[in-house]
C-alpha positions in Angstrom: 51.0 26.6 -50.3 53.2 28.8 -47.9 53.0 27.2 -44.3 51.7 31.1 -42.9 48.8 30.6 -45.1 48.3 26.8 -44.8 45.3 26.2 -42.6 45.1 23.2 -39.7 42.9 20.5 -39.2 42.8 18.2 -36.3 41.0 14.9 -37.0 40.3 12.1 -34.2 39.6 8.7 -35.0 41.8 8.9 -37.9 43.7 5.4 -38.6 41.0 4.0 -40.1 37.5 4.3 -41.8 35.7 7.8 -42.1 38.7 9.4 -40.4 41.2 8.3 -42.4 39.2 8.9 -45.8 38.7 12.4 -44.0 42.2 12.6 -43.4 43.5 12.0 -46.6 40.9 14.6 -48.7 42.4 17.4 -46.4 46.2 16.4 -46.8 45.2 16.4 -51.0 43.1 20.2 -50.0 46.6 21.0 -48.8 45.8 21.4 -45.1 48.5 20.5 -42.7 46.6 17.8 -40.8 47.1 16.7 -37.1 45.5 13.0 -36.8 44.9 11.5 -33.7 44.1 7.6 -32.5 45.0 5.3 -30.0 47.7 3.8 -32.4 48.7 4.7 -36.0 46.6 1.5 -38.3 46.4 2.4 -41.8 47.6 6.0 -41.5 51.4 4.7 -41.4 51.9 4.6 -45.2 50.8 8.5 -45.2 53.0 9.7 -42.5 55.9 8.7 -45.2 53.7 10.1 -48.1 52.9 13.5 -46.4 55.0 16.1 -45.3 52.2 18.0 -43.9 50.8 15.1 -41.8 51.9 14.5 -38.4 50.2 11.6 -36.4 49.3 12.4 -32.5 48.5 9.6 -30.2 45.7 10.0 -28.3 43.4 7.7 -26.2 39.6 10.4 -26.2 38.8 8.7 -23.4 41.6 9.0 -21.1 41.0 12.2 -19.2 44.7 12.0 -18.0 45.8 12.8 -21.4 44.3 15.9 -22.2 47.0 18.1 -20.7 49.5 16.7 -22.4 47.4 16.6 -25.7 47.3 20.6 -25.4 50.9 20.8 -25.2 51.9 18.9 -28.3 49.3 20.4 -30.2 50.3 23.8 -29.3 53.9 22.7 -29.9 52.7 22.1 -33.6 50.9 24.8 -34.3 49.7 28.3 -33.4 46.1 27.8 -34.2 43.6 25.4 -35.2 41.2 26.3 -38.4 39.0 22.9 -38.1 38.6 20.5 -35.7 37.3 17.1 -36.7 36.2 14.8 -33.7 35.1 12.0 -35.4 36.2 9.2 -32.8 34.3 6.6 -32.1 33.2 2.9 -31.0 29.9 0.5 -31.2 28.6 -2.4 -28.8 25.6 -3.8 -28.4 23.1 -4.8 -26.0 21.8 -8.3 -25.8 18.4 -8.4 -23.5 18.4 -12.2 -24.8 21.7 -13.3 -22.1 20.5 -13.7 -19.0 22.8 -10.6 -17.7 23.1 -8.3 -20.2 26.3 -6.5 -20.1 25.3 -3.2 -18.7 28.9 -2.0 -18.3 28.9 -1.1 -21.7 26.7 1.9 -21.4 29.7 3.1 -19.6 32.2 1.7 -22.4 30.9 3.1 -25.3 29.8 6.3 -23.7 33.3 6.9 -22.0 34.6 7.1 -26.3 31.2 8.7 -27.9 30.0 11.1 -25.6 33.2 12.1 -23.5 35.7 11.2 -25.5 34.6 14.2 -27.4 33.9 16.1 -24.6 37.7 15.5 -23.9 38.5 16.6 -27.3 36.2 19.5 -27.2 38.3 20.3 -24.1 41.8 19.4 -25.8 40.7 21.6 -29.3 38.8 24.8 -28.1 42.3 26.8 -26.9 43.9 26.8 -30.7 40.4 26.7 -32.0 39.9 30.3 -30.7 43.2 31.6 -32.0 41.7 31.0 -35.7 39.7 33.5 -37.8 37.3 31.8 -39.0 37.3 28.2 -36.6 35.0 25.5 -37.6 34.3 22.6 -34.9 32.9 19.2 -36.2 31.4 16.9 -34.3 30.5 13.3 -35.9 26.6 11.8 -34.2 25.0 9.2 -36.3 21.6 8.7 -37.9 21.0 5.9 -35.2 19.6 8.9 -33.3 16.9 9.7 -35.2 14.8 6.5 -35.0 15.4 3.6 -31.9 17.0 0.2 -33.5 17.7 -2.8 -31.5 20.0 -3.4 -29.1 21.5 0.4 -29.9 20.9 1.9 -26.2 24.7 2.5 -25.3 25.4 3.9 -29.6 22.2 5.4 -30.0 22.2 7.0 -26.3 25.7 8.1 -26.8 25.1 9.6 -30.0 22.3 11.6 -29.2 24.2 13.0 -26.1 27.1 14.1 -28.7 24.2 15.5 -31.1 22.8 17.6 -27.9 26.5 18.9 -27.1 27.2 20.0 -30.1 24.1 21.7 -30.4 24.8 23.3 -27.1 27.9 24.3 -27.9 26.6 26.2 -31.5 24.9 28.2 -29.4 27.7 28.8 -26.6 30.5 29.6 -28.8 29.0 31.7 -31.5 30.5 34.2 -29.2 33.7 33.2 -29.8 33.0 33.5 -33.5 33.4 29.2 -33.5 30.7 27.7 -36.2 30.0 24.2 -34.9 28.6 21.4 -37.4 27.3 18.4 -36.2 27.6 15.3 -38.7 25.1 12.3 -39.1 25.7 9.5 -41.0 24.0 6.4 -41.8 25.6 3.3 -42.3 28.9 3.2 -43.4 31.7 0.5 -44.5 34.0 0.8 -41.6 36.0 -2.2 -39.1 33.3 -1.1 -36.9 30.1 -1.7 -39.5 31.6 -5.0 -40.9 31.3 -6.8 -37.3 27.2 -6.1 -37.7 25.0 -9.2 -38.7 22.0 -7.4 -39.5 20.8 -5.4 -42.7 22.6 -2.2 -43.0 20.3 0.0 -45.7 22.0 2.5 -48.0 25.5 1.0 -47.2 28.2 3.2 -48.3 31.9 2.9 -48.2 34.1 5.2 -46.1 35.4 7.4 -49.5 31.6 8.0 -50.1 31.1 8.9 -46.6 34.0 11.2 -46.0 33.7 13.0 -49.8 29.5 13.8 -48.7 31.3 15.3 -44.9 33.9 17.1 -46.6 32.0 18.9 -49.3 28.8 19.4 -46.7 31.5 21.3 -44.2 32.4 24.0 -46.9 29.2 25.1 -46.1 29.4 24.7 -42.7 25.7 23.6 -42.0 24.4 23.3 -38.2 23.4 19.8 -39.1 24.3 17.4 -42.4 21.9 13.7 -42.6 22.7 11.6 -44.5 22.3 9.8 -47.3 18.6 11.1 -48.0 16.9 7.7 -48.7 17.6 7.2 -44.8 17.2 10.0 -43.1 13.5 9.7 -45.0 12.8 6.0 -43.8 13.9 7.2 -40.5 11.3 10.0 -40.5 8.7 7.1 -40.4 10.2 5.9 -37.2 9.9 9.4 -35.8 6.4 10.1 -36.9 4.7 6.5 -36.8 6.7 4.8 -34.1 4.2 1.8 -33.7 4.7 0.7 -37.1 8.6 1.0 -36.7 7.9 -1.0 -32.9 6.2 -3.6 -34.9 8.4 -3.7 -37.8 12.2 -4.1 -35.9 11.3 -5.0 -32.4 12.7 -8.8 -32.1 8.9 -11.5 -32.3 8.0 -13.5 -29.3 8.1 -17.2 -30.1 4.0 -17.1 -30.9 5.2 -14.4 -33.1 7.2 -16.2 -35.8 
């Protein structure tokens, strides 16, 4: 493929889990692919693999680094045809400690929710030089039903689902179709510190494979697997038989 005709993808989060399974279906479509994380992880083996792979460091929560984000991406190319923003992070809240950590509303929000408000920020420029621009956004299926000790993931992700929707709206001006993404649970580092029961468990391959063919499409919205999104329903529609089946029992309770 001729680099005039080779289109550009940015992906965020991309040294490890869904990212980097993202990251490697586009380099094997042919894109040229600009990955971004904090550090490199297991994309270092593909940076030697890949000509048309260039890692950018970027922290999506450091405000301070979004003007110099715009540079080197402008630096490396004239336009972007995708943007993946797929960056993201998980803690959870224990009501059971005597002072819960609520700090980490601020934590996880500062990398769900603004983090991609940074990227949005960081992407839109080069994403309006494309013909045909596509912005992808990555929520979760956590916000369509409560589950314990989720307030900071779950709040954060339904922020970033509410953006994004926003944003559909907002920048269908600019001829920019925005998808938002919602998985369920997925084999990443993140999902494999969880000691709980994780239905419908996929690995990050699956995952990414389901996003990547979904996006040719480009839906507004893409759940899943099905199975979930369908017990998750019953949360939404009978949410005092989901109170009484996940809320954590009193001691009389057991």
């Amino acid at each position: 493929m001729k680099d005039a005709n080779q289109r550009v993808v940015w992906i965020t989060g991309a040294s490890s889990g869904i990212g980097l399974s993202l990251t490697k279906r586009y380099l094997d479509g042919g894109w040229k692919v600009l990955a971004s994380a904090r550090t490199q992880g297991e994309l270092a083996p593909l940076l030697d693999a890949y000509e048309h792979l260039t890692f950018v460091p970027f922290d999506v929560s450091a405000g301070n680094q979004i003007d110099a984000m715009k540079e080197t991406l402008s630096a490396l190319t004239s336009h972007l045809d995708c943007a993946v923003l797929n960056a993201g992070t998980c803690e959870y809240l224990d009501m059971t400690d005597e002072n819960p950590d609520w700090k980490m509303m601020d934590r996880v929000m500062s990398v769900n929710f603004f983090g991609m408000v940074n990227s949005v920020d960081v992407c839109l420029p080069l994403l309006k030089k494309a013909s045909r621009p596509h912005l992808v956004g990555v929520s979760s299926q956590a916000v369509q039903a409560a589950f314990t000790q989720a307030e900071a993931y779950g709040a954060s992700k339904a922020a970033t689902r509410y953006f994004l929707s926003s944003l559909r709206m907002d920048l269908k001006q600019f001829n920019i179709d925005v998808t938002c993404l919602l998985p369920g649970f997925v084999d990443t580092p993140l999902t494999q510190k969880n000691t709980f029961s994780m239905p419908f468990l996929m690995s990050a391959d699956d995952a990414a494979k389901r996003m990547h063919t979904a996006l040719e499409s480009r839906p507004y919205e893409f759940a899943f697997p099905k199975r979930l999104s369908a017990m998750l329903w019953i949360g939404r529609h009978f949410p005092k038989l989901w109170l009484s089946m996940l809320a954590p029992k009193t001691d009389n309770q057991k």
